[in-house]
C-alpha positions in Angstrom: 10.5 2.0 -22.4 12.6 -1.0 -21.3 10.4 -2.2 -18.3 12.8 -3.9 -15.8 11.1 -3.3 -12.5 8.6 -6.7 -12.3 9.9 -7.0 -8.6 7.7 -4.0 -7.9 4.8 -4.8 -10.4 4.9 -6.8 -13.2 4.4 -5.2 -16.9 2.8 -5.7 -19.6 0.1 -8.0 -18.5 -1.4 -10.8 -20.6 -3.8 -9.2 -22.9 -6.4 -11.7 -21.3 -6.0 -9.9 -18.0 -7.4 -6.4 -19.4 -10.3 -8.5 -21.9 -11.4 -10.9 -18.7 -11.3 -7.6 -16.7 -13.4 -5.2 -19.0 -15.7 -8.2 -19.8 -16.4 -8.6 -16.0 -17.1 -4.8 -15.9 -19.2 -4.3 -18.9 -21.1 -7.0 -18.9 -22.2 -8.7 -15.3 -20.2 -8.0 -12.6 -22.2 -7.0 -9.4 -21.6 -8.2 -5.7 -20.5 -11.6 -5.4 -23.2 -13.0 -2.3 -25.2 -10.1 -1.7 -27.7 -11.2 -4.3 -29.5 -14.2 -5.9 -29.9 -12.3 -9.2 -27.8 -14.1 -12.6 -25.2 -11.3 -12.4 -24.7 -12.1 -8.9 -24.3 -15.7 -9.2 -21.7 -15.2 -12.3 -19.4 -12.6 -10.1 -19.2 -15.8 -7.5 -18.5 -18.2 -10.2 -16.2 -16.5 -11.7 -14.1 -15.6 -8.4 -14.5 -19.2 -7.4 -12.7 -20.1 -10.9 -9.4 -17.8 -9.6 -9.6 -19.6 -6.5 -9.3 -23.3 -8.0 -6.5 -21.7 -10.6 -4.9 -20.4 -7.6 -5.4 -24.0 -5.7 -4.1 -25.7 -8.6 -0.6 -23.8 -8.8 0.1 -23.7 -5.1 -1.4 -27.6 -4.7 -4.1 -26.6 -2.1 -6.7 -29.2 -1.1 -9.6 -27.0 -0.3 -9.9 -23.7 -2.5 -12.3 -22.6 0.1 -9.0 -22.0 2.7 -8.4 -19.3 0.5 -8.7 -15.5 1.7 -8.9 -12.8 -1.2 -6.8 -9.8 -0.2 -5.7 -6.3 -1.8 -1.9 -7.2 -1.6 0.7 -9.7 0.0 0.5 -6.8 2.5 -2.3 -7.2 3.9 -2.4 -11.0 3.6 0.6 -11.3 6.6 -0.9 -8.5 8.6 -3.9 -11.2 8.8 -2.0 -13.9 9.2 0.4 -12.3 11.8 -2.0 -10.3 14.0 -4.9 -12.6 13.8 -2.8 -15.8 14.8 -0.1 -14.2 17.0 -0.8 -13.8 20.4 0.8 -12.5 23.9 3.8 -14.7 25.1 4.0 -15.9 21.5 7.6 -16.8 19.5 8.3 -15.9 16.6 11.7 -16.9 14.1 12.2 -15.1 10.8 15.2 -14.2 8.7 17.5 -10.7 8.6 16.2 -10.3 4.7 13.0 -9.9 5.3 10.0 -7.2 4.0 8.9 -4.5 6.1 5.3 -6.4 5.4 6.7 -8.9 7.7 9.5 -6.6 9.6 6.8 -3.6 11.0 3.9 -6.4 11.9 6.2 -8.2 13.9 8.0 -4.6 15.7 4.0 -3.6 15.9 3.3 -7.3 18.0 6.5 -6.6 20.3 4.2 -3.6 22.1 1.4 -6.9 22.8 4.3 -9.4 24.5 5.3 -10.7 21.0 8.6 -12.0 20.8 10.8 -11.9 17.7 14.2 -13.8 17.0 15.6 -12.5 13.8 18.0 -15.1 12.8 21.1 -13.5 10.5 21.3 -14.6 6.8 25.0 -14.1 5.0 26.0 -11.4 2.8 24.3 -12.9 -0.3 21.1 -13.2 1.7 21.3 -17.2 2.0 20.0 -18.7 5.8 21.5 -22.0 7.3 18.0 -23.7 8.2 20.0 -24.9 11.1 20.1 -21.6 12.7 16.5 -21.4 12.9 16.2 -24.9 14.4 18.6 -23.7 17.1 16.3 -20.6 17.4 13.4 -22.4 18.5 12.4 -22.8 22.0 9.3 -23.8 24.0 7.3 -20.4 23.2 8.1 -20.6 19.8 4.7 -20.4 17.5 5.2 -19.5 14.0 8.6 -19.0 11.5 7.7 -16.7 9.0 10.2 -16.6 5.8 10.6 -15.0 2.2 10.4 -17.4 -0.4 12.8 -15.1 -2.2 13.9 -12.0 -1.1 13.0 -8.9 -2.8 16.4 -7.2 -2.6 18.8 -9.7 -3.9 16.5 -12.9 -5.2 18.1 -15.0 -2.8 15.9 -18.1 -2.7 14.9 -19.7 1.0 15.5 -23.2 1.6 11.4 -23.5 2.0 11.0 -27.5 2.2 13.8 -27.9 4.6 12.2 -25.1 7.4 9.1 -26.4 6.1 10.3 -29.8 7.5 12.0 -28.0 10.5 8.5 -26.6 11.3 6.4 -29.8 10.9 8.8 -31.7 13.2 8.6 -29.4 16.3 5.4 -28.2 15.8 5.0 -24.6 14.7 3.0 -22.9 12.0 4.7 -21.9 8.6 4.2 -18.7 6.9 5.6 -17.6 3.7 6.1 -14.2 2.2 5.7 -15.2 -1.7 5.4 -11.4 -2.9 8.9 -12.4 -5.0 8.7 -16.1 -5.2 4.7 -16.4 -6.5 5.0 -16.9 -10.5 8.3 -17.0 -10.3 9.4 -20.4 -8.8 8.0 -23.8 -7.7 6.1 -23.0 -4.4 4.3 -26.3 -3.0 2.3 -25.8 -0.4 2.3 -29.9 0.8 6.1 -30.4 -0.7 7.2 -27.6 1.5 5.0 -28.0 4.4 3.7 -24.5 4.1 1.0 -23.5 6.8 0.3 -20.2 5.4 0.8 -18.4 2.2 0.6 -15.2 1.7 1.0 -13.5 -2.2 0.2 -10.2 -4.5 -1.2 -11.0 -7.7 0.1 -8.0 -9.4 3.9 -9.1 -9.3 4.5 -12.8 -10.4 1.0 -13.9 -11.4 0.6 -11.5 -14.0 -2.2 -9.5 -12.6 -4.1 -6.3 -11.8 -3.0 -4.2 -8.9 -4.8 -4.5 -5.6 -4.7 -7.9 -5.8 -3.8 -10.8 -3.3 -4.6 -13.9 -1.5 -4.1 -15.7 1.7 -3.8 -19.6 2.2 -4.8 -20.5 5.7 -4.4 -24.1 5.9 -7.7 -25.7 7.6 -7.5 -26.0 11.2 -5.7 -22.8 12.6 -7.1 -20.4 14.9 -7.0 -16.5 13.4 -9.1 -13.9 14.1 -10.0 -11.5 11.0 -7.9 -8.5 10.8 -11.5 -6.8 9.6 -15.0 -6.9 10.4 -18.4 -5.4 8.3 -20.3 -7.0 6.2 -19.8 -10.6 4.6 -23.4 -11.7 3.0 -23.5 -14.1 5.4 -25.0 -14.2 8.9 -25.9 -10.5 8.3 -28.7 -10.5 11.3 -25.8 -11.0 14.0 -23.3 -8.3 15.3 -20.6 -10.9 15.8 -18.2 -11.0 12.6 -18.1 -14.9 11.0 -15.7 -17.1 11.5 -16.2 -18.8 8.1 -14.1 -18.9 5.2 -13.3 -17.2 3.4 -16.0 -14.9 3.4 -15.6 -14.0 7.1 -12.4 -12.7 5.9 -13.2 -10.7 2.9 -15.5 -8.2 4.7 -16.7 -5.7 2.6 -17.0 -5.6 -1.1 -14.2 -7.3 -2.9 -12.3 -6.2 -5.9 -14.3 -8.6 -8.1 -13.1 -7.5 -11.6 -9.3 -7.6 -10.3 -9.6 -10.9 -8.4 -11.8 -12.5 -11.9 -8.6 -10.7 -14.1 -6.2 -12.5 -12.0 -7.7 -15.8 -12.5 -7.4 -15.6 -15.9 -3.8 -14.7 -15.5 -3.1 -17.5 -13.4 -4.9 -20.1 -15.9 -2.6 -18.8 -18.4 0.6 -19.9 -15.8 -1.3 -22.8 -15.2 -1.6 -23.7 -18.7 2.2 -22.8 -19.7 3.7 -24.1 -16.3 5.6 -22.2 -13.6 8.4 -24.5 -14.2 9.2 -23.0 -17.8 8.9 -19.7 -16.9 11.4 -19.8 -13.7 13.6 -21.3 -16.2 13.0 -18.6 -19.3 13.6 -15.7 -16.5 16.6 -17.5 -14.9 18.7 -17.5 -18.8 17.4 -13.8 -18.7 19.1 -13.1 -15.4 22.1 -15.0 -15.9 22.7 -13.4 -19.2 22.3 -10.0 -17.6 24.6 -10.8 -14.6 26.9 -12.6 -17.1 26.8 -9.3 -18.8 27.3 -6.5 -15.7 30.2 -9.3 -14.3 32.2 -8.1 -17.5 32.0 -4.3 -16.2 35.0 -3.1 -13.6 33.0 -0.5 -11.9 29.5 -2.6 -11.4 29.3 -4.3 -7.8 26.9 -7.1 -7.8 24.9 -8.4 -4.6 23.4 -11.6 -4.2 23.8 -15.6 -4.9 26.6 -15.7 -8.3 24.2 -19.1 -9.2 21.1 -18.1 -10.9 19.3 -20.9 -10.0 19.3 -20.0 -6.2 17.8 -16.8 -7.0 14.9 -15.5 -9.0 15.2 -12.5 -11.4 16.7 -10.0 -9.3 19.9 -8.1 -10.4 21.4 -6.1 -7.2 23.7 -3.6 -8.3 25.9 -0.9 -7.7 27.9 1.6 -10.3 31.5 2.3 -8.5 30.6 5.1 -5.8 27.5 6.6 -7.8 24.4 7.2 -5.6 22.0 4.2 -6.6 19.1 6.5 -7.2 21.6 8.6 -9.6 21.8 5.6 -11.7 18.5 4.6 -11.7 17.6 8.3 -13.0 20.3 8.4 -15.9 18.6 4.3 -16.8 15.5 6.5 -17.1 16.2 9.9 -18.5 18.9 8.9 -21.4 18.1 5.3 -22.0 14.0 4.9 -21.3 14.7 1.6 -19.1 12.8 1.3 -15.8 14.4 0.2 -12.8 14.0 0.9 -9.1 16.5 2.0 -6.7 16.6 2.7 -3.5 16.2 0.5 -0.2 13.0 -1.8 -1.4 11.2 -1.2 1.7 14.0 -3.7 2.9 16.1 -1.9 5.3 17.4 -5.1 7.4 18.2 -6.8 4.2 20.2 -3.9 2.4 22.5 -4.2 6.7 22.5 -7.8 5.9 24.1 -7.0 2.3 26.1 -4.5 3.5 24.4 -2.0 1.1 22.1 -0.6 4.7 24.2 3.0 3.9 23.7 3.5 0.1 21.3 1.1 -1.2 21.0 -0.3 -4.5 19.8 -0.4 -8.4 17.5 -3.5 -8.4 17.3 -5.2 -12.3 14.6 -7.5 -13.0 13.6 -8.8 -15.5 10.2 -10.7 -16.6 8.2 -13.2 -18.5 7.7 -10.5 -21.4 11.6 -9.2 -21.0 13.5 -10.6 -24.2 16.9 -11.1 -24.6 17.5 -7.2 -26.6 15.9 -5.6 -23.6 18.8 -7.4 -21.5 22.0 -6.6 -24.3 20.2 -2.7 -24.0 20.9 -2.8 -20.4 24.4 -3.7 -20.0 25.1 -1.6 -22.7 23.1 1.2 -21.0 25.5 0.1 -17.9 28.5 0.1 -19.3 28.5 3.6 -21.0 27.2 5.6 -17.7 30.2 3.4 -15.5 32.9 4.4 -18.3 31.6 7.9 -17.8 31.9 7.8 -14.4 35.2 6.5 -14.8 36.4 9.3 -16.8 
């Protein structure tokens, strides 16, 4: 199999992922703060070790600002019902996740108000649009750092600076921009940062994190235990364990810090840059096919590794099938949980074959691809 569908999970995972993991498992890992015992203590320490690695690549101050979640889902359903309130403002973008999209519909029924401001057809937004968006109500932007449907990169320092000057919070979707590109937390003025560690950082599934920079009111999105304060009925406000209620997924949150180390220790910078030749070589490659429609920035380096595609008037999810059946190469078709984004596109009444490649994709896995391409559009064709 030809794995091209990291923008959904990525695969393979470093082998340290699945050793760290099965280590954890077979050898001490019990509930982190519910006990004084050794194994205890080393399921805290070693979670605390994939906060700092986290810390370190997003350049937070205080690793203890950091939430553990089971996906970027459920890291801006925090951020977005705990923080939002009645009367409230709210500016995003028209390429946005339906993680951020159905919160934000949800908040409308509690006198939430939402300005969706429009991107263009390669999914770009003029930062001045959402400065003109802004009025006296207005209390958070919320923004992709790349879009999930096309790659199209945000322009996250200059909102971030748009934000910081007027006064409102900062929240960032990195499901497709974590791992994948440079995403500075103090450089970009970021306020709030949500990410899955199954996509980009090379992790386990039903993994995730919050950053909640220090100082902003939010009220937890779920209460029950915490180890801490467990003789009062009121939920902690503490983080992050008034956050994390209930028993984490300690192996998968240990796994992913050892996956994160490893980006640490290579730098984010190199891989962006091995995954960007990747893409362009594969849009380079689809460009030089008559029947292939290609969505999206033409410049690689305003995108991350996201190939948008069509095939003349095939259905998408045709395509995607024949990719799987005839040639073993996994892609994903379809509307990406993205509807907005495919109107914004223009793709809203067919969708589209999403090609992405990843830090483990080599350069025959892309030639296999556009070959793949090209035979099942000069069929069509005939």
């Amino acid at each position: 199999m030809i794995y091209m569908d990291n923008g959904a999970t990525s695969y393979p995972k470093p082998p340290e992922v699945a050793e760290t993991l099965i280590d954890a498992m077979a050898n001490y890992c019990a509930n982190p703060g519910r006990s004084g015992h050794f194994m205890a203590a080393r399921t805290a320490h070693e979670i605390y070790k994939t906060r700092l690695a986290i810390a370190y690549l997003f350049h937070i101050d205080d690793a203890g600002q950091i939430i553990f979640t089971k996906n970027c889902t459920e890291g801006l359903n925090i951020a977005l019902q705990g923080i939002l309130k009645e009367g409230d403002h709210v500016i995003t973008s028209s390429m946005e996740h339906n993680s951020v999209v159905r919160p934000l519909h949800m908040l409308k029924a509690k006198g939430v108000d939402t300005h969706f401001v429009q991107c263009d057809a390669s999914g770009c937004i003029d930062p001045a649009k959402i400065k003109e968006a802004i009025n006296d109500k207005t209390r958070m932007i919320v923004i992709t750092a790349a879009s999930n449907v096309t790659g199209t990169k945000m322009p996250l320092a200059e909102i971030g600076r748009i934000a910081l000057r007027n006064g409102i919070l900062f929240l960032v979707d990195a499901a497709q921009g974590a791992g994948h590109m440079d995403l500075d937390v103090k450089k970009n003025h970021i306020d709030i940062l949500a990410a899955p560690g199954h996509k980009g950082l090379l992790g386990p599934q039903g993994t995730g994190f919050l950053y909640i920079r220090k100082g902003i009111e939010t009220t937890p999105l779920m209460m029950g235990g915490t180890g801490s304060y467990s003789d009062q009925a009121q939920q902690p406000a503490d983080f992050p364990e008034g956050y994390e209620a209930g028993t984490v997924n300690a192996p998968g949150i240990i796994a992913l810090g050892a996956a994160i180390r490893m980006i640490n220790k290579i730098g984010v910078d190199v891989i962006e840059e091995y995954e960007r030749r990747l893409t362009e070589k594969l849009q380079k490659g689809l460009e030089s096919i008559p029947q292939v429609v290609l969505y999206g920035p033409q410049d690689t380096h305003e995108k991350t590794a996201v190939i948008a595609m069509n095939i003349a008037d095939l259905d998408c999810e045709e395509v995607a099938g024949i990719l799987n059946d005839s040639y073993g190469i996994a892609v994903r078709a379809g509307f990406h949980c993205s509807g907005m984004a495919h109107k914004t596109i223009g793709t809203e009444n067919r969708g589209c074959v999403r090609i992405c490649p990843g830090f483990y994709t080599g350069e025959k896995d892309i030639e296999s691809v556009i070959a793949a391409v090209k035979r099942i559009a000069a069929e069509d064709a005939r």
